[in-house]
N, C-alpha and C positions, 0 to 999 in steps of 0.2 A: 618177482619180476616176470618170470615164464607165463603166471597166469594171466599178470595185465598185459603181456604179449597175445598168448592166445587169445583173451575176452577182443583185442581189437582187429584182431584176423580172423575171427567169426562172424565179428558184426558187417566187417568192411564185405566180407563174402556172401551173404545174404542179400544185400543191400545192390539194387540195379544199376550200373552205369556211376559207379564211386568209386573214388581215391582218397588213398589215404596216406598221410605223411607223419612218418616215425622218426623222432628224435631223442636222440640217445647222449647221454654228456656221460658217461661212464667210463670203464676200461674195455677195450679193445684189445686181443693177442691172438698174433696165427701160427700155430701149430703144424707138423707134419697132414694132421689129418683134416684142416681147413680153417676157417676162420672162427674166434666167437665172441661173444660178448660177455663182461667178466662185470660183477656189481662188485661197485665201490666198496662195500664192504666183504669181500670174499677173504678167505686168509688161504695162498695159494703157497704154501714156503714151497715147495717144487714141482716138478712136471708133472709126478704122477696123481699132485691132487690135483690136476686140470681138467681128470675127467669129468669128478663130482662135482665142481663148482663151476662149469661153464652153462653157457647157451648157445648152441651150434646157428649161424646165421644162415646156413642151407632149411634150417629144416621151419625158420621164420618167414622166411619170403619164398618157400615153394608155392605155386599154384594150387 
């Protein structure tokens, strides 16, 4: 998942005067330390596996 995130936030940023719209049907959960996005398949039985198995939605839509 991270990768086909990044391959479409490198393309959309190269590319002049483009937009690009991301949709996600997965697990979503917010944390103390922000938002992220969780795959369907993650096995997360408590908090502290939330570090290894997330994807921070700050660090997807930075400029």
């Amino acid at each position: 998942m991270e990768e086909a995130i990044t391959r479409f936030k490198n393309r959309l940023s190269v590319a002049r005067d483009s937009y690009g719209f991301f949709y996600y049907t997965g697990h979503g959960v917010q944390s103390a330390e922000g938002n992220y996005l969780i795959p369907v398949n993650a096995n997360i039985p408590s908090k502290a596996y939330l570090r290894d198995r997330r994807y921070p939605c700050r660090h997807y839509w930075a400029n």
